[in-house]
BAFI-3210 file (N, C-alpha, C; in Angstrom, 3 decimals, decimal comma, padded with zeros to 6 digits):
// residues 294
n [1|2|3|4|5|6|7|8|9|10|11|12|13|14|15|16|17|18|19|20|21|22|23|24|25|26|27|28|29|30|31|32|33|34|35|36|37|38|39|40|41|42|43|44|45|46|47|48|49|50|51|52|53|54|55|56|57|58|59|60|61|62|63|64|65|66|67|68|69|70|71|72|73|74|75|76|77|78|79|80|81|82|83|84|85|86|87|88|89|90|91|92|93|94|95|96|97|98|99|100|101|102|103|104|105|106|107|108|109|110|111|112|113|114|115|116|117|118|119|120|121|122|123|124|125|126|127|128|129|130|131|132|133|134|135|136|137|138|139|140|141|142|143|144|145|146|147|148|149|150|151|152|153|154|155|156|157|158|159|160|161|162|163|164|165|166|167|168|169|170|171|172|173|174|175|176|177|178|179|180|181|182|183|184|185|186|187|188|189|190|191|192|193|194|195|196|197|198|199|200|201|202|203|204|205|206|207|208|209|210|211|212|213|214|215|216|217|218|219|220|221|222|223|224|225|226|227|228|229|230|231|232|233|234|235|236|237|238|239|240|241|242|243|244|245|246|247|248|249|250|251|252|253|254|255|256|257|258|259|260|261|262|263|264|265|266|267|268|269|270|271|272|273|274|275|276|277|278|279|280|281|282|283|284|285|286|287|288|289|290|291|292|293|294]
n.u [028,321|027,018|027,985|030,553|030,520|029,716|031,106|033,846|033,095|032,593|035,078|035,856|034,804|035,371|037,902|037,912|036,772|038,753|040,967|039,229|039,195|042,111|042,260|041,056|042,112|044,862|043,737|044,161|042,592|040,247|042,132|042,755|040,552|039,799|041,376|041,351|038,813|039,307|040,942|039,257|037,354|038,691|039,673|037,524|036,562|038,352|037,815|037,737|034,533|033,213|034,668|033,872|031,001|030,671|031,488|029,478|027,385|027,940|028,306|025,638|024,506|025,839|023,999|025,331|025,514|024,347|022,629|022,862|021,591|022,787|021,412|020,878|022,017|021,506|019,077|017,266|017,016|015,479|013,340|011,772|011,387|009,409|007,522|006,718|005,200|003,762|001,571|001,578|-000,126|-002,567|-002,715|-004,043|-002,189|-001,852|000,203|002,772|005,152|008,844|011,286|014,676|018,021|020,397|022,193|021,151|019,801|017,508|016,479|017,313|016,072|013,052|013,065|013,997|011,804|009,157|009,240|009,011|006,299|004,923|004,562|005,137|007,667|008,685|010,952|011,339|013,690|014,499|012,367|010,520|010,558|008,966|006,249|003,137|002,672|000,969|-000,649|-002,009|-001,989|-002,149|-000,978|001,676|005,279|006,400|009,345|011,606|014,364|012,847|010,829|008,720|008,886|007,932|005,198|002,010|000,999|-000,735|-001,668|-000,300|-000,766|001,396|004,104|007,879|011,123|014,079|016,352|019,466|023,067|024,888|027,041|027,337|025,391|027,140|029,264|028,395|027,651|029,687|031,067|029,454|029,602|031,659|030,399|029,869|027,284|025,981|027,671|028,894|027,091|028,203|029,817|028,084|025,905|024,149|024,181|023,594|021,818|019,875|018,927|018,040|015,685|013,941|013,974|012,476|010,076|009,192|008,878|007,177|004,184|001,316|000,450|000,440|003,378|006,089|009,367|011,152|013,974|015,862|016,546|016,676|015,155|012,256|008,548|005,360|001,752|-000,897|-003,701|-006,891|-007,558|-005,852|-002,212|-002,106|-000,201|000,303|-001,480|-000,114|002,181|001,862|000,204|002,869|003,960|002,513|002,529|005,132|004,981|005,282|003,649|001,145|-000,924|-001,234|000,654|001,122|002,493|004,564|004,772|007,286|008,818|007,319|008,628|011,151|011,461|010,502|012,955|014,826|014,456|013,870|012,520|012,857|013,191|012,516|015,209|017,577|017,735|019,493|021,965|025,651|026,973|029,559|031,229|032,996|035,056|037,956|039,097|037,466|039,376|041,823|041,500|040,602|043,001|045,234|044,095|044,237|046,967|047,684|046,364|047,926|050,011|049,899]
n.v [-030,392|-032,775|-031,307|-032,070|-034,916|-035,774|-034,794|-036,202|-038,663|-038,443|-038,341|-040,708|-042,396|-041,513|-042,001|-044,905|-045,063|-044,222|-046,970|-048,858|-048,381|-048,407|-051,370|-052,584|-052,102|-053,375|-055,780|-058,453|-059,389|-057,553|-055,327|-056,802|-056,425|-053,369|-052,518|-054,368|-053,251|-051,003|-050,607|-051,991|-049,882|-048,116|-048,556|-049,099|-046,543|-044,916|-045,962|-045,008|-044,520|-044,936|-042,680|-040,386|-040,456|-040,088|-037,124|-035,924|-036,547|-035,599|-032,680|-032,173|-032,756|-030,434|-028,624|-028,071|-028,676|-029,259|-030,662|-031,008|-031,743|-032,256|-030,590|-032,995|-033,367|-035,567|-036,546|-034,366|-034,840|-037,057|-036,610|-034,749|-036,351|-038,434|-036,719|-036,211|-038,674|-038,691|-036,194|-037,441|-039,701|-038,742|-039,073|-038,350|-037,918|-038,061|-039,330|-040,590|-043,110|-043,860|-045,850|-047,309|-048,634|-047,384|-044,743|-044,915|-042,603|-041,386|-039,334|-037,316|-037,212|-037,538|-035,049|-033,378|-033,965|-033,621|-030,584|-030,476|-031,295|-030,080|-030,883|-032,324|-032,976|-036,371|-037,430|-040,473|-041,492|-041,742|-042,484|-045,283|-048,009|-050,710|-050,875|-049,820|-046,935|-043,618|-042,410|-040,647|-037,527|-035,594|-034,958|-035,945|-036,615|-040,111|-041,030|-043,915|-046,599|-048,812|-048,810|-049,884|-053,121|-052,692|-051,736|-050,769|-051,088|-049,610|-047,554|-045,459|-043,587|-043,589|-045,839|-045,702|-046,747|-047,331|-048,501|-048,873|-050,157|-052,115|-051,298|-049,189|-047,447|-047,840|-046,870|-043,990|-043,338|-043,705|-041,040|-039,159|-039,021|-037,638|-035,117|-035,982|-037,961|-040,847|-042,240|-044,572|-046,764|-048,220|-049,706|-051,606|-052,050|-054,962|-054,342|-055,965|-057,875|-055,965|-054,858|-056,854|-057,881|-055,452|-054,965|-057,286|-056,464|-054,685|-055,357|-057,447|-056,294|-055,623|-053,470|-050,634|-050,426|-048,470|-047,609|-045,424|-044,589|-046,173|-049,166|-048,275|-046,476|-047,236|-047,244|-047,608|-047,416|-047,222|-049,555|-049,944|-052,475|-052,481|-052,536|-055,236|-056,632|-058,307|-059,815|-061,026|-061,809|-063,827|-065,415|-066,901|-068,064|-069,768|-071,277|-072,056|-074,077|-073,038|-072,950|-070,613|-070,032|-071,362|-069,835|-066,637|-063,979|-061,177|-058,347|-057,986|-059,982|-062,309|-061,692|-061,898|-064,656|-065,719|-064,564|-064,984|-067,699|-068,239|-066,882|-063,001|-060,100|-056,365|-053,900|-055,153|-057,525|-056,730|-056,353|-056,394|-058,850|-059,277|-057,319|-055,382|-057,133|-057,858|-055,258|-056,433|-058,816|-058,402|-056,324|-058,275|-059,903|-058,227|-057,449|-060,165|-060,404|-058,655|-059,480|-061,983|-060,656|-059,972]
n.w [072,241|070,827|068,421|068,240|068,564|066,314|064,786|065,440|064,939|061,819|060,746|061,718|059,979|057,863|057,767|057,704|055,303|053,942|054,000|053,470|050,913|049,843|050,744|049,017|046,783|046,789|046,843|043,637|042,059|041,580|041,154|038,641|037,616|037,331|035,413|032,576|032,374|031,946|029,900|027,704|027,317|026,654|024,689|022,716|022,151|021,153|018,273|015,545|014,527|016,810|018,220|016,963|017,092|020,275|019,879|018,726|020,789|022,703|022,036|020,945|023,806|025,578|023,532|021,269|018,554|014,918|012,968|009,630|006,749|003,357|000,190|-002,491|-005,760|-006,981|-005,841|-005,619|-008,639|-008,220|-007,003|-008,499|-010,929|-009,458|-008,552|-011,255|-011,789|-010,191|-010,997|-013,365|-013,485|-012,066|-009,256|-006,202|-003,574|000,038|001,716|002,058|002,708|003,042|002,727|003,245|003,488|005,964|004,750|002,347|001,164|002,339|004,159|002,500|-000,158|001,239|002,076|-000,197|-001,924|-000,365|-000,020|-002,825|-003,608|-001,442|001,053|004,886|006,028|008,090|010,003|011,420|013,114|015,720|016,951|018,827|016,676|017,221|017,750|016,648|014,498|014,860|011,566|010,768|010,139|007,599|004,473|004,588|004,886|005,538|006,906|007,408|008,700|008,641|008,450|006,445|007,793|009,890|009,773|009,442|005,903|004,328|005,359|003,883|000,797|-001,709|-001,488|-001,083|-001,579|-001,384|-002,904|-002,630|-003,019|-000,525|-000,377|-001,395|000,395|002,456|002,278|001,840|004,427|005,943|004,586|005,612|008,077|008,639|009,310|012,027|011,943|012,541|012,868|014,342|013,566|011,627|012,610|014,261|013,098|010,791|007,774|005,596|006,519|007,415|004,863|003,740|004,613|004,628|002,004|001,251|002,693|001,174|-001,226|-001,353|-000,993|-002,810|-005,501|-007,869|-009,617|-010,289|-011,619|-010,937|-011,294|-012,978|-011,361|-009,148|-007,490|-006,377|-006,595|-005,401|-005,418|-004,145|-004,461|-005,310|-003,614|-001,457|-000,630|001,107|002,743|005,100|004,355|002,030|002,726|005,007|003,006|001,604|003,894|004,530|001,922|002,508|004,060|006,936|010,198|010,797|012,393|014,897|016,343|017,471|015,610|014,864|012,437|011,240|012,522|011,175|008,486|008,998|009,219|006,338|004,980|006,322|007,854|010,450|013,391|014,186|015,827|015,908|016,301|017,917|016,463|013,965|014,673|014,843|015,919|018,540|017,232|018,894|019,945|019,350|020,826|023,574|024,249|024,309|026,356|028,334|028,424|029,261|031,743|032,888|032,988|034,996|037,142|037,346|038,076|040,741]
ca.u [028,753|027,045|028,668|032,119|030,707|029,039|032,567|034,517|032,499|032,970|036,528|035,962|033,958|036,396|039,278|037,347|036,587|039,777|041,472|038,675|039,534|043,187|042,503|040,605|043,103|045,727|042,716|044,810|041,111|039,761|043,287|042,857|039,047|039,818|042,565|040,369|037,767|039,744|041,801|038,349|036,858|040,212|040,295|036,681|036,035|039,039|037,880|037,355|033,463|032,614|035,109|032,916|029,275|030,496|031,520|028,237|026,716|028,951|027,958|024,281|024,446|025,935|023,606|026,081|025,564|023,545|022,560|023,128|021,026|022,931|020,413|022,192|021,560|020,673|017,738|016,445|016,094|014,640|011,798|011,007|010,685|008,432|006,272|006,038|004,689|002,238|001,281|000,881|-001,033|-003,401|-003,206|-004,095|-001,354|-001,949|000,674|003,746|006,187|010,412|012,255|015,716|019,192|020,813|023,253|020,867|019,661|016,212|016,078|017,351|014,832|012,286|013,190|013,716|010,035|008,223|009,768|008,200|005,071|004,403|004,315|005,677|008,771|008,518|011,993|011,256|014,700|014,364|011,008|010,272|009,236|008,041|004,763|001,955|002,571|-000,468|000,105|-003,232|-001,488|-002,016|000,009|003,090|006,314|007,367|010,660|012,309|015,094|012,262|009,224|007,746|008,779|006,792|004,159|001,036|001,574|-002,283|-001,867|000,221|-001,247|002,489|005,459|008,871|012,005|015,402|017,840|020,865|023,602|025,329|028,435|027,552|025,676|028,069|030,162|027,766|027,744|031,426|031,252|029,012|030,729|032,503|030,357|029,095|025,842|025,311|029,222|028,219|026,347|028,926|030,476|027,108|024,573|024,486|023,636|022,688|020,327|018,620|018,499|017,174|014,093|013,136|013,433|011,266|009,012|008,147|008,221|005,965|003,083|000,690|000,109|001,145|004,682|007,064|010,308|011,688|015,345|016,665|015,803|017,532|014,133|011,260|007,806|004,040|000,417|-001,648|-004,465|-008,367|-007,607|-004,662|-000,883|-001,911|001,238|000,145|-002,167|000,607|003,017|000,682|-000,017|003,846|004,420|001,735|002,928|006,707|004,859|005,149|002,592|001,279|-001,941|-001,067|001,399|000,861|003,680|004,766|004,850|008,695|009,337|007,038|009,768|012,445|011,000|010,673|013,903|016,200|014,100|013,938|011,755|013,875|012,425|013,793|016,633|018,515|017,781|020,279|023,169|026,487|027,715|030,872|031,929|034,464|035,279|039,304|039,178|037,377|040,202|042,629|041,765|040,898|044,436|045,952|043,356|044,723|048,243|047,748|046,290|049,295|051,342|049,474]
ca.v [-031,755|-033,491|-031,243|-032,441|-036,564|-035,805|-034,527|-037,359|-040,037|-038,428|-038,145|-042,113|-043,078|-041,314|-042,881|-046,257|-045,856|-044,610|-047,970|-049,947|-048,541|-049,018|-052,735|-053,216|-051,821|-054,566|-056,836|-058,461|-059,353|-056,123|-054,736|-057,022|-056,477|-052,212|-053,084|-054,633|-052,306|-049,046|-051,458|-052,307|-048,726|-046,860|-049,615|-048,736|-044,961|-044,679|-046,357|-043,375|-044,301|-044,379|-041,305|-039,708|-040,341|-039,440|-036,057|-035,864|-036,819|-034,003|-031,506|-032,414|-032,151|-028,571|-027,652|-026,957|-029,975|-028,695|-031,583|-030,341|-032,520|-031,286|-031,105|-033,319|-032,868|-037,345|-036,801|-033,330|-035,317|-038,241|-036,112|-034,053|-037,744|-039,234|-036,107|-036,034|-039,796|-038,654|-035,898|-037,719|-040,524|-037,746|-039,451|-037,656|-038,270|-037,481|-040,016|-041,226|-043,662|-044,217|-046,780|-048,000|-049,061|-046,244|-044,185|-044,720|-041,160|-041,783|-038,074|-036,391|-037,891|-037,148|-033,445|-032,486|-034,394|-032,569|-029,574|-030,155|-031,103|-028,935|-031,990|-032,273|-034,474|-036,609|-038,522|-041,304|-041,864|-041,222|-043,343|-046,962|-048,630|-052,159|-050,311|-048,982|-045,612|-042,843|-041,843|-040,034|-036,636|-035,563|-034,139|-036,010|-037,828|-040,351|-042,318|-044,526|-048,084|-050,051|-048,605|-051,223|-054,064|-052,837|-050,602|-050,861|-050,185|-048,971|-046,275|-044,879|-043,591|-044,470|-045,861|-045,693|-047,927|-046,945|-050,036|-048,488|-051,268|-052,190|-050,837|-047,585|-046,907|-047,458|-045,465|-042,588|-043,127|-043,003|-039,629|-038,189|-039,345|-036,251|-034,106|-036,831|-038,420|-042,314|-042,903|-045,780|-048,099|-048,933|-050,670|-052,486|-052,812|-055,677|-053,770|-056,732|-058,368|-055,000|-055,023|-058,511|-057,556|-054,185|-054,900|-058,093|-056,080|-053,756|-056,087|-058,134|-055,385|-055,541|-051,902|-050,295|-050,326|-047,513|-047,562|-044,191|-044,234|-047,645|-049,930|-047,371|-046,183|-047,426|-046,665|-048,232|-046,566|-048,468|-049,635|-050,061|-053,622|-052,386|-053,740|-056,343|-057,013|-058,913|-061,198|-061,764|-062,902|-065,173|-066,854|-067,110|-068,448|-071,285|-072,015|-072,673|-074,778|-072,539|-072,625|-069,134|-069,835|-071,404|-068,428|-064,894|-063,376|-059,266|-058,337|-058,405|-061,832|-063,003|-061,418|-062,660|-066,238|-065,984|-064,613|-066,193|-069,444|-068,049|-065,324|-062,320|-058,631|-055,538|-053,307|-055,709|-058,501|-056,470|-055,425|-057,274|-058,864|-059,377|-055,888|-054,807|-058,559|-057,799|-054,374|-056,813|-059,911|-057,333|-055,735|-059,307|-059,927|-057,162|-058,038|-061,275|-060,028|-058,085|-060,651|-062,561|-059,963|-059,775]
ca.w [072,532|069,574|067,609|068,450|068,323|065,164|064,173|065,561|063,984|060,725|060,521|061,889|058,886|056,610|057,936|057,575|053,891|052,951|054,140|052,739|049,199|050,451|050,954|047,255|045,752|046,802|045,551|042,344|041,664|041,857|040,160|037,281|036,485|037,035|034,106|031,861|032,142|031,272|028,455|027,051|026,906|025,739|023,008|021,615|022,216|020,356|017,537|014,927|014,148|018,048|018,426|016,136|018,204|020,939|019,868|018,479|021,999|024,002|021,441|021,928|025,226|025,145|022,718|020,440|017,760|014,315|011,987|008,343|005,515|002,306|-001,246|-003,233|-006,979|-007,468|-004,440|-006,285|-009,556|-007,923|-006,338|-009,676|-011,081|-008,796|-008,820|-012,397|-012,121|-009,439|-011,605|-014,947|-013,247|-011,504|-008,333|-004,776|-002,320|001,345|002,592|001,173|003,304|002,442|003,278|002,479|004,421|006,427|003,746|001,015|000,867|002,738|004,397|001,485|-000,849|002,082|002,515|-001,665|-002,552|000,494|-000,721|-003,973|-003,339|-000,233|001,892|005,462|006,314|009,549|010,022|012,982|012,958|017,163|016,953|018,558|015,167|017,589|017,877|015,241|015,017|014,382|010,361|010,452|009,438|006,333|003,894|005,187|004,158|007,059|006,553|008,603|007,373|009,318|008,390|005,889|007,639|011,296|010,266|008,175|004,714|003,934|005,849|002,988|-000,596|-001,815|-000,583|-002,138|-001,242|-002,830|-003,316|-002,626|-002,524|000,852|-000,420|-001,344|001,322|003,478|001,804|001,839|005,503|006,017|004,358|006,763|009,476|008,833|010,600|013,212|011,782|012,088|012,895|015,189|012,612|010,748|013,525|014,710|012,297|009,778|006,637|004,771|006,894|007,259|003,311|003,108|005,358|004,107|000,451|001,035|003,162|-000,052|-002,708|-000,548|-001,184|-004,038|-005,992|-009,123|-009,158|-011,219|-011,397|-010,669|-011,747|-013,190|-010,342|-007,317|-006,733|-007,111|-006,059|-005,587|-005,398|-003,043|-004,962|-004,293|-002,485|-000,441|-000,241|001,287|002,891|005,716|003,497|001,127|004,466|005,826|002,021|001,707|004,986|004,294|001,113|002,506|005,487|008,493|010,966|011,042|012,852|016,059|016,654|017,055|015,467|014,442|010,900|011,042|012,482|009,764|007,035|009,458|008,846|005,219|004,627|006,828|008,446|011,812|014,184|015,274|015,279|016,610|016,279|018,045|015,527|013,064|015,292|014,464|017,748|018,334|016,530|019,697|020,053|019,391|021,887|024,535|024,426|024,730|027,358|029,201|028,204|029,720|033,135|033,766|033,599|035,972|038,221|037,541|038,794|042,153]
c.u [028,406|027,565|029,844|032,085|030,596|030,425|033,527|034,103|032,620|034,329|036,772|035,699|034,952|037,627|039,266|037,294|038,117|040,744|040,389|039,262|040,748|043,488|042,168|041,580|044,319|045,110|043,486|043,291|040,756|040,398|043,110|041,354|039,032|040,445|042,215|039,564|038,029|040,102|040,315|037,723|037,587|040,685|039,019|036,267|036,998|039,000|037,200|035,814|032,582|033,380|034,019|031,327|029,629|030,679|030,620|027,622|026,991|028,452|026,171|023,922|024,665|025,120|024,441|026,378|023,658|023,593|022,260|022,497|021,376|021,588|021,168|021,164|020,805|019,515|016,958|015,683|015,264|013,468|010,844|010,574|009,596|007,192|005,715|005,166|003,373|001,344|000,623|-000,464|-002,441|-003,983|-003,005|-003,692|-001,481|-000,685|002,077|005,316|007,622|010,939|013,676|016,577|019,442|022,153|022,544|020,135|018,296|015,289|016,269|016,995|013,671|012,388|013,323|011,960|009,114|007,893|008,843|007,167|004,147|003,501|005,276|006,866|008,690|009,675|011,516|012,486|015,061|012,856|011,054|009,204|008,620|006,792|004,086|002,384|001,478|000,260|-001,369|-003,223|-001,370|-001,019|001,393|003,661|006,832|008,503|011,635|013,097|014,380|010,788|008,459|007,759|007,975|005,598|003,100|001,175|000,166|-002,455|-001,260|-000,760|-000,111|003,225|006,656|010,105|012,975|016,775|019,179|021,697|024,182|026,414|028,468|026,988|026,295|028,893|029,535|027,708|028,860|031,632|030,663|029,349|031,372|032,073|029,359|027,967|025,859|026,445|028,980|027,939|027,123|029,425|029,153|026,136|024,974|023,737|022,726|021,771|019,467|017,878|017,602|015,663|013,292|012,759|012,606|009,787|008,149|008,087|007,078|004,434|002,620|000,797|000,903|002,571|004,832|008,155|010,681|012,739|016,521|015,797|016,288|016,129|012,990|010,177|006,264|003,030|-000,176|-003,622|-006,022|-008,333|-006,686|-003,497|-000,984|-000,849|000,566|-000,541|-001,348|002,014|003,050|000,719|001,301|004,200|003,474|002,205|004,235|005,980|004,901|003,672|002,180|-000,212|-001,819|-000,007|001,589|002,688|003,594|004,746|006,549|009,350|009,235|008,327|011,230|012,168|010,960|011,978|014,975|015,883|013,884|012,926|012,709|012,587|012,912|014,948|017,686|018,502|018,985|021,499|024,142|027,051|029,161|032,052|033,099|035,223|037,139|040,169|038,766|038,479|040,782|042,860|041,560|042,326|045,393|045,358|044,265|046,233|048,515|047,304|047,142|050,262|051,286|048,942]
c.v [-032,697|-033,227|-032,259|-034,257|-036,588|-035,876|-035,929|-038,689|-039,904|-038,400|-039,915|-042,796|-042,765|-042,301|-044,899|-046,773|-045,839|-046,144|-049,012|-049,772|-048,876|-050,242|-053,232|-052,948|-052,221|-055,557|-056,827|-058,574|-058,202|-055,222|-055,322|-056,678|-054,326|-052,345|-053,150|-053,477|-051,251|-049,699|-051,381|-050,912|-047,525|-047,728|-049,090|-047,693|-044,418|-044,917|-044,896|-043,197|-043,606|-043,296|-040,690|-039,158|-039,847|-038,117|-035,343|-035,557|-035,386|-032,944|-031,316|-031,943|-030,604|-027,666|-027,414|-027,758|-028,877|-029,699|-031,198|-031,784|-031,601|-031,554|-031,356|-033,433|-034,182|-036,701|-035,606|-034,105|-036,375|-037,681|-035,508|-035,351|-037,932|-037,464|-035,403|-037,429|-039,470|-038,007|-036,122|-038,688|-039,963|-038,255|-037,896|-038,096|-037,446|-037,997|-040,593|-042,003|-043,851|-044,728|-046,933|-048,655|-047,393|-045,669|-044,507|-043,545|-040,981|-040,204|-037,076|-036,271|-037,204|-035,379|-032,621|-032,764|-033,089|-031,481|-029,186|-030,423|-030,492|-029,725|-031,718|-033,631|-034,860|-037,888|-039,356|-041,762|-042,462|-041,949|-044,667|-047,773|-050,071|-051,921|-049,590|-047,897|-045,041|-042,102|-041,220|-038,541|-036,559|-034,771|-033,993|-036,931|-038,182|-041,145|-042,523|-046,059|-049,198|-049,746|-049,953|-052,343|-054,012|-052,358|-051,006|-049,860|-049,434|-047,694|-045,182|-044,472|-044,223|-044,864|-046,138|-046,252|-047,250|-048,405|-049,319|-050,030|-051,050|-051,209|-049,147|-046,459|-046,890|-046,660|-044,348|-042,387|-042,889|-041,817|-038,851|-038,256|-038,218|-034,998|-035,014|-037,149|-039,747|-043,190|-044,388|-046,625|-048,701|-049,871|-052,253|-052,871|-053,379|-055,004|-054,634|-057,616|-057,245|-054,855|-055,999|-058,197|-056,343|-054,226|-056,168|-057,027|-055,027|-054,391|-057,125|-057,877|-055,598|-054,034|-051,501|-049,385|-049,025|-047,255|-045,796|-043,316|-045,538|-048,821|-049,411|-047,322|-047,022|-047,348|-047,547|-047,557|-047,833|-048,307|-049,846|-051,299|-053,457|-052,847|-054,547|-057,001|-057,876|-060,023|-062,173|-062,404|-063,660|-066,041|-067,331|-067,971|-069,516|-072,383|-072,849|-074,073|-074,236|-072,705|-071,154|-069,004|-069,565|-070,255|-067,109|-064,198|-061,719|-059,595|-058,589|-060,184|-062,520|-062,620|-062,449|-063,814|-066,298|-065,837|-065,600|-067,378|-069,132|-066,711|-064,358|-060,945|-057,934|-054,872|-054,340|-057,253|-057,914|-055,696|-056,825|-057,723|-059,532|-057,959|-055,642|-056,001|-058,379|-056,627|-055,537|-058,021|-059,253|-056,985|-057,225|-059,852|-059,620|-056,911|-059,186|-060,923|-059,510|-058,462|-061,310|-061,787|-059,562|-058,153]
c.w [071,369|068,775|067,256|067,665|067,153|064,213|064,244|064,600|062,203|060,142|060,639|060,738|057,548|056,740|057,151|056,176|053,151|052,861|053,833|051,205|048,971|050,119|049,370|046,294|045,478|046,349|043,986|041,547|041,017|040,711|038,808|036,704|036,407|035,421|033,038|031,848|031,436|029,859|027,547|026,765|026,474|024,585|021,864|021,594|021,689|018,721|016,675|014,834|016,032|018,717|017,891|016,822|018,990|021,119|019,374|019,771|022,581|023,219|021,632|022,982|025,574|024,479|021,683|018,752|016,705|012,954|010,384|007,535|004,272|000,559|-001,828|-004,779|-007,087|-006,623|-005,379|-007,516|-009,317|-007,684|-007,976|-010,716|-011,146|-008,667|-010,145|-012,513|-011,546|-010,115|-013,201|-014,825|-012,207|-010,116|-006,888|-003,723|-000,964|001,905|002,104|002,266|002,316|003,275|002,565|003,602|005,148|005,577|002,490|000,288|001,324|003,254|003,576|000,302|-000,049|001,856|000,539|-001,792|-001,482|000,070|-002,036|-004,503|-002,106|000,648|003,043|006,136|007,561|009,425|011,316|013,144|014,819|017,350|017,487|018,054|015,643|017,675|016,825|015,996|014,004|012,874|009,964|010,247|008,387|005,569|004,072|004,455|005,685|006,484|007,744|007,774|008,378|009,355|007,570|006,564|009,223|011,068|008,940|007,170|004,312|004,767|004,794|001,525|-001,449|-000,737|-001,906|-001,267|-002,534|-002,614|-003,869|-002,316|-001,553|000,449|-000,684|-000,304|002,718|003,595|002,241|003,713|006,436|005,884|005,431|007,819|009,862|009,545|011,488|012,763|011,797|012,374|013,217|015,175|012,100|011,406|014,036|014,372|010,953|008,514|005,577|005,148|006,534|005,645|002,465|003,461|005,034|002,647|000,524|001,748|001,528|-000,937|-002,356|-000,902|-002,263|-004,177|-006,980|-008,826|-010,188|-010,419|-012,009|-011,587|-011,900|-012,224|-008,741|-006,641|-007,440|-005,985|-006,017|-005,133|-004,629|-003,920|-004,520|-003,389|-001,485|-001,147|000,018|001,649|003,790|005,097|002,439|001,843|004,685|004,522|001,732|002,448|004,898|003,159|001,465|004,106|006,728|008,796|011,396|012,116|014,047|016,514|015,900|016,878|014,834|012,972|010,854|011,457|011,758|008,866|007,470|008,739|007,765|004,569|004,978|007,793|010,087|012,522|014,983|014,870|016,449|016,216|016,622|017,141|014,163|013,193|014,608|015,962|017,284|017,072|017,221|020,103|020,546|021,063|022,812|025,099|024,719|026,126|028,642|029,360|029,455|031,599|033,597|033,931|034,351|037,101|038,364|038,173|040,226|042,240]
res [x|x|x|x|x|x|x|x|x|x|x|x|x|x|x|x|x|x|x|x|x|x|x|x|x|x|x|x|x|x|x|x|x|x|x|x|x|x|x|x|x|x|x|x|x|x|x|x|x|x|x|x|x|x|x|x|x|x|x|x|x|x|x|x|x|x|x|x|x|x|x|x|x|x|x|x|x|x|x|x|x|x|x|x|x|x|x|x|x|x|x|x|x|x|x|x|x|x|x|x|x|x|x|x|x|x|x|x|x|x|x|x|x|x|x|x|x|x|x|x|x|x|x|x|x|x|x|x|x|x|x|x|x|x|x|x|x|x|x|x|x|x|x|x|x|x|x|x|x|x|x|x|x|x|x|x|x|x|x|x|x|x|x|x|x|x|x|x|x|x|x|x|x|x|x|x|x|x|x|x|x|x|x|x|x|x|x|x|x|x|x|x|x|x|x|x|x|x|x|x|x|x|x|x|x|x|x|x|x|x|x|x|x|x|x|x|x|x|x|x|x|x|x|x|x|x|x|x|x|x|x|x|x|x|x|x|x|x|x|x|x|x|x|x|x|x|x|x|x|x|x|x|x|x|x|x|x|x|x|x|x|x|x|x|x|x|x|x|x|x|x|x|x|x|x|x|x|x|x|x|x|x|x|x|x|x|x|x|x|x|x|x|x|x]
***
């Protein structure tokens, strides 16, 4: 007997929803914001860079995604370089940070040097750089395009910074695109803020500089007083008049503020908004017409 009600009532409840979805779906409301929605996400998952990620993502997921770092001949001679400098100047490196933009060759710099000083590479690429992270591993290379401007630089013996220009590495990031790496950025991160804030964050630093390879790379030894990055921030930020006392601020906001007059920090301080801007009118577009049409 309960069977049967149990039965009845479900066949009731079905009946019930299908004529609720029924009724929403004469909703012009309803009809125009479905509309929009698909318009807006078949406008930018089409776009070739976020085609790209997500076939990245799906392969990921499967397992079936194998991230290739090629040795490119510039990154080989850069490393045999910089470890003839370390070598001539008979210093003892435990620690060595790299920074740059994203496409300026940061892991493939990272991965030849290691290589040739029988150091270990630690990309944080997958890291959240708002927090000190532990660099009390020795015998490592970390690089990240936001390490100098969150993380204490004294934790380093060097650090090295490559001034790639915007344009090329974007380029270089276009190329890899080709087998899914970074597609994504191009669309949403402002390249030249990030450039403004990282290359102040290392020239910021006291320590004996050498230039590498022209002025692409260049490099600094952290001397018996430190970098001093945070001390040379703070005397910056007094000299231009900020108030640095009464507010506790990050090491990056500080750079924010010197560079561009304002406190931001964060990943999302260097996204571009308004990137899908044209896909989202569109598809609002193509929403209200379809409210108009009942």
């Amino acid at each position: 007997m309960n069977t049967l009600f149990n039965s009845g009532n479900k066949k009731k409840q079905d009946r019930d929803f299908i004529k609720t979805v029924m009724s929403l779906a004469k909703n012009p409301i309803l009809k125009a914001v479905v509309f929009a929605v698909s318009e807006v996400t078949k406008g930018i998952t089409n776009r070739p860079n976020v085609k790209s990620s997500l076939g990245v993502m799906k392969a990921k997921l499967f397992n079936t995604f194998e991230e290739k770092y090629k040795t490119v001949e510039q990154a080989e001679y850069h490393a045999q370089k910089i470890a003839a400098v370390i070598k001539k100047r008979g210093k003892h490196i435990s620690r060595i940070g790299i920074s740059g933009i994203p496409g300026s060759g940061k892991s493939t710099l990272a991965r030849a040097l290691a290589k040739r000083l029988g150091l270990t590479w630690v990309s944080l690429d997958h890291e959240a750089m708002n927090t000190p992270k532990d660099f009390s591993g020795r015998l490592t290379i970390y690089e990240h395009h936001r390490l100098f401007q969150t993380q204490d630089m004294d934790a380093f013996d060097a650090i090295i910074y490559i001034d790639e220009t915007v344009q090329n590495a974007q380029k270089n990031v276009l190329e890899r695109t080709k087998s899914g790496r970074g597609a994504l950025i191009l669309d949403v991160l402002n390249f030249e803020k990030l450039k403004g804030v990282s290359k102040l964050a290392f020239d910021i630093c006291d320590g004996d500089k050498e230039y590498i390879s022209g002025i692409k790379v260049v490099m600094k030894f952290r001397t018996v007083g430190g970098f001093n990055a945070m001390e040379n921030i703070v005397h910056r930020l007094t000299a231009f008049d900020f108030d640095v006392t009464s507010k506790k601020m990050e090491k990056e906001e500080m750079l924010f503020l010197l560079e561009y007059g304002k406190r931001q920090s964060g990943l999302s301080a260097y996204l571009k908004y308004g990137a899908y801007n044209e896909e989202i009118i569109r598809g609002l577009m193509i929403g209200i017409s379809k409210y108009l049409e009942g």
